[in-house]
C-alpha positions in Angstrom: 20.8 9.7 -12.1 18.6 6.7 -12.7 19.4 3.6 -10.4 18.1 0.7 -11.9 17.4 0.5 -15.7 15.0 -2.2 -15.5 11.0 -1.7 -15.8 10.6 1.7 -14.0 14.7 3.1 -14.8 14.3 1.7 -18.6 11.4 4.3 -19.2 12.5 7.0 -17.2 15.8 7.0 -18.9 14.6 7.0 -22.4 11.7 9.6 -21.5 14.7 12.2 -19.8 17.3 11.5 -22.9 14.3 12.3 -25.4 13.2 15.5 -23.6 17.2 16.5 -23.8 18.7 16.3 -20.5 22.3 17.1 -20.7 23.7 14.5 -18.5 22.6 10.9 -17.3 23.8 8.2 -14.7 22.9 4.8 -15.0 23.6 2.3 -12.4 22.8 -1.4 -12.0 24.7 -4.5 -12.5 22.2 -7.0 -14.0 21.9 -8.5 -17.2 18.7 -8.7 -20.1 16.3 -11.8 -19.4 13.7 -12.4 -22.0 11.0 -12.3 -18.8 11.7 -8.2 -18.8 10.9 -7.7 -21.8 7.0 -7.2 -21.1 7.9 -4.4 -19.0 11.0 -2.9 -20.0 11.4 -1.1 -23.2 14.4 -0.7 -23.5 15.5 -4.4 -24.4 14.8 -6.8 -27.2 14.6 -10.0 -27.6 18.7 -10.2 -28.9 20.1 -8.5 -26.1 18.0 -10.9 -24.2 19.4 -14.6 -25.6 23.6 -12.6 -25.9 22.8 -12.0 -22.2 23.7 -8.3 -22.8 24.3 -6.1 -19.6 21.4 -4.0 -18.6 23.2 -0.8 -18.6 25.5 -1.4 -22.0 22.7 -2.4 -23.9 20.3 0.6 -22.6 23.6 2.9 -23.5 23.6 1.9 -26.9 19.8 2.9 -27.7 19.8 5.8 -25.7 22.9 7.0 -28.0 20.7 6.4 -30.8 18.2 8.2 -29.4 20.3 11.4 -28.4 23.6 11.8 -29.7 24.0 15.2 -27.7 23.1 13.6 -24.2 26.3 12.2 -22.2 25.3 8.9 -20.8 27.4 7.7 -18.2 27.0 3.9 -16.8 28.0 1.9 -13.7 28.1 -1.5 -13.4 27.2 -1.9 -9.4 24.1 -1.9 -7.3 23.1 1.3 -4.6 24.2 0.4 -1.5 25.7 1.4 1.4 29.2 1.5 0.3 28.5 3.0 -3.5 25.6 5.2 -3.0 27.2 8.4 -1.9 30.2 8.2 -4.7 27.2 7.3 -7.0 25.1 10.6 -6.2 27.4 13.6 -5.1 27.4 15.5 -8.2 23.8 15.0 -9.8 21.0 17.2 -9.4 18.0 15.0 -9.2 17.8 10.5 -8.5 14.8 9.0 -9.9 14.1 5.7 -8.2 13.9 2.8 -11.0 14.8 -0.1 -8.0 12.8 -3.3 -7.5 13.0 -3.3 -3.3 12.4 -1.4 -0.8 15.7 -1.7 1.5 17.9 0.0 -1.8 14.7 2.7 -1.9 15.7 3.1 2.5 19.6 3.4 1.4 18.6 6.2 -1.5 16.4 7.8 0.8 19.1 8.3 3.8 21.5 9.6 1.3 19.7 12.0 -0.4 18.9 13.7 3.1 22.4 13.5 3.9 23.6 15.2 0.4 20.6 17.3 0.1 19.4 15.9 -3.5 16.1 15.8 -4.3 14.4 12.2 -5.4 11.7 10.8 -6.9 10.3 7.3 -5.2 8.0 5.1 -7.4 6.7 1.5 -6.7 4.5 -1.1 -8.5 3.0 -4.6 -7.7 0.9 -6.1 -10.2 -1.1 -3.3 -11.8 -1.0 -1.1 -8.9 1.4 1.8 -8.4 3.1 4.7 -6.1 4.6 8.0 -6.7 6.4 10.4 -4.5 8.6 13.2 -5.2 10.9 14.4 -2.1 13.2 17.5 -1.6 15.0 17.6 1.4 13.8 20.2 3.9 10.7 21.2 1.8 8.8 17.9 1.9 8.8 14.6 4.0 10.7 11.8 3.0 10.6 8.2 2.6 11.2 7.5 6.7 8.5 9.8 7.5 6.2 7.5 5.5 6.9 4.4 7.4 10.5 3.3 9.5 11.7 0.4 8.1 11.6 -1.7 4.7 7.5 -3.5 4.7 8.1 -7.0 5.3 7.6 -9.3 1.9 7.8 -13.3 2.6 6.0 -14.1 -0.8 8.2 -12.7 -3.1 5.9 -10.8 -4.5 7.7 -8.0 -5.5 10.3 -10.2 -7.0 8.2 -11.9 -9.6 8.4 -10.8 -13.2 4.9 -11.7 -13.8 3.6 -9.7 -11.2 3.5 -6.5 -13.1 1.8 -5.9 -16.1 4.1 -3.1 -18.5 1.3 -0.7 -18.7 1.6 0.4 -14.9 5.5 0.4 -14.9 5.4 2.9 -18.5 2.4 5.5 -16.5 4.3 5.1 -13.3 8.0 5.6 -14.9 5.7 8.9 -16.5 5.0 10.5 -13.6 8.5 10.1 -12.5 10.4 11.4 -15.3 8.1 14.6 -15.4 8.7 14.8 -11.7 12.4 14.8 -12.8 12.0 17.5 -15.6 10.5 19.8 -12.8 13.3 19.9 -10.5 16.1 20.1 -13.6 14.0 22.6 -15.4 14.1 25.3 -12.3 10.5 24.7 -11.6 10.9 22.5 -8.0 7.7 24.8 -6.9 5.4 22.7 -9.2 6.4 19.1 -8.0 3.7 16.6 -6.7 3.5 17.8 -3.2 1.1 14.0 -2.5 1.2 10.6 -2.1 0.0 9.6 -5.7 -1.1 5.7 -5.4 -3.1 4.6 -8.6 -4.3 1.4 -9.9 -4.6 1.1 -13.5 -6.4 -2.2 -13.6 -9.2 -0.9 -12.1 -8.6 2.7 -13.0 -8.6 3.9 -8.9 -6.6 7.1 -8.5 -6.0 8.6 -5.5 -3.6 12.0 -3.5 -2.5 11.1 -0.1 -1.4 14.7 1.2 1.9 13.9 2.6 3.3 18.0 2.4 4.5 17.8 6.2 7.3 16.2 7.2 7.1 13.6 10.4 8.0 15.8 13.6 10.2 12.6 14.6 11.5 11.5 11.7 14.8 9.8 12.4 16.4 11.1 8.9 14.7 14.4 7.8 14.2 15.6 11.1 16.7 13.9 13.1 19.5 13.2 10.8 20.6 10.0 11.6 21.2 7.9 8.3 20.6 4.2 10.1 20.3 2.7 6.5 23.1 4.3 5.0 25.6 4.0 7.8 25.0 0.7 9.2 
């Protein structure tokens, strides 16, 4: 399942229907602007000015792409009240959200259904990876407890990331995702990955031990999910 098929969900998808998965979720509820189109390639300029729906319009070329693959859509955002109808019967979510309090709702219900995810974020040309399995490696709450605060609107401005980041970024994430659908979970990312690609920094935060305290891996309580 890919939530979100805008920057980092439009790659992903494309990359995991062209390596031949068999089956593919997309959710999100937003339509084409001509401001993605720098960073997501799934979209043209067309399905940008007939206002075309995100996920029918990202359907239709990944059909093209792979006849074989079954593409299922959903027109609704992750939250509280979708997310566990959304995710109960797929093997692996890859993150392809724009905010960090959908990323908090994913994370709590992926401990509580036991799915692995992979977690990816960019601002401008810099960018984070993380791949999490529950009860082999830490998840998102072990990390930090609550959504970072963002009064700028930073994160929500299309000309604050440049494509490049979002296509090496969506890279890592989709391999990630090949991994764990493959049958070879034992050779995920077990770090932190946090690259910028601007000023080509690259670095492995070694995250391999969940938090002792951790309210959701450790603790199981799913604040996010259930409040």
């Amino acid at each position: 399942m890919v939530v979100g098929v805008g920057g980092l969900g439009s790659w992903v998808s494309e990359l995991l229907v062209r390596a031949g998965v068999g089956r593919i979720r997309l959710a999100d509820d937003d339509y084409v602007e001509l401001t993605n189109i720098h960073r997501q390639a799934m979209y043209t300029e067309s399905d940008a000015a007939a206002r075309k729906l995100k996920i029918d319009a990202a359907a239709h070329r990944l059909r093209e792409i792979n006849c074989r693959v079954q593409i299922e859509t959903f027109r609704t955002r992750m939250d509280r009240l979708t997310a566990e109808r959304l995710m109960q019967d797929v093997d692996v979510v890859v993150d392809g959200t724009d905010n960090f309090e959908t990323r908090f709702i994913l994370n709590d219900c992926a401990m509580k259904l036991s799915k692995p995810w992979v977690f990816a974020g960019i601002l401008g040309t810099r960018a984070q990876m993380m791949t999490v399995v529950p009860g082999k490696t830490p998840c998102l709450r072990c990390l930090m407890d609550a959504p970072p605060a963002c009064t700028d609107g930073a994160f929500r401005r299309p000309g604050a990331v440049l494509g490049a980041a979002v296509a090496v970024a969506a890279s890592f994430e989709a391999t990630e995702a090949v991994k764990i659908l493959s049958g070879h979970i034992d050779r995920i990312n077990p770090y932190l990955l946090v690259f910028d690609v601007w000023s080509n920094f690259i670095r492995q935060i070694d995250v391999s031990t969940p938090r002792a305290d951790c309210p959701c891996c450790v603790h199981k309580r799913f604040e996010f999910l259930d409040s």
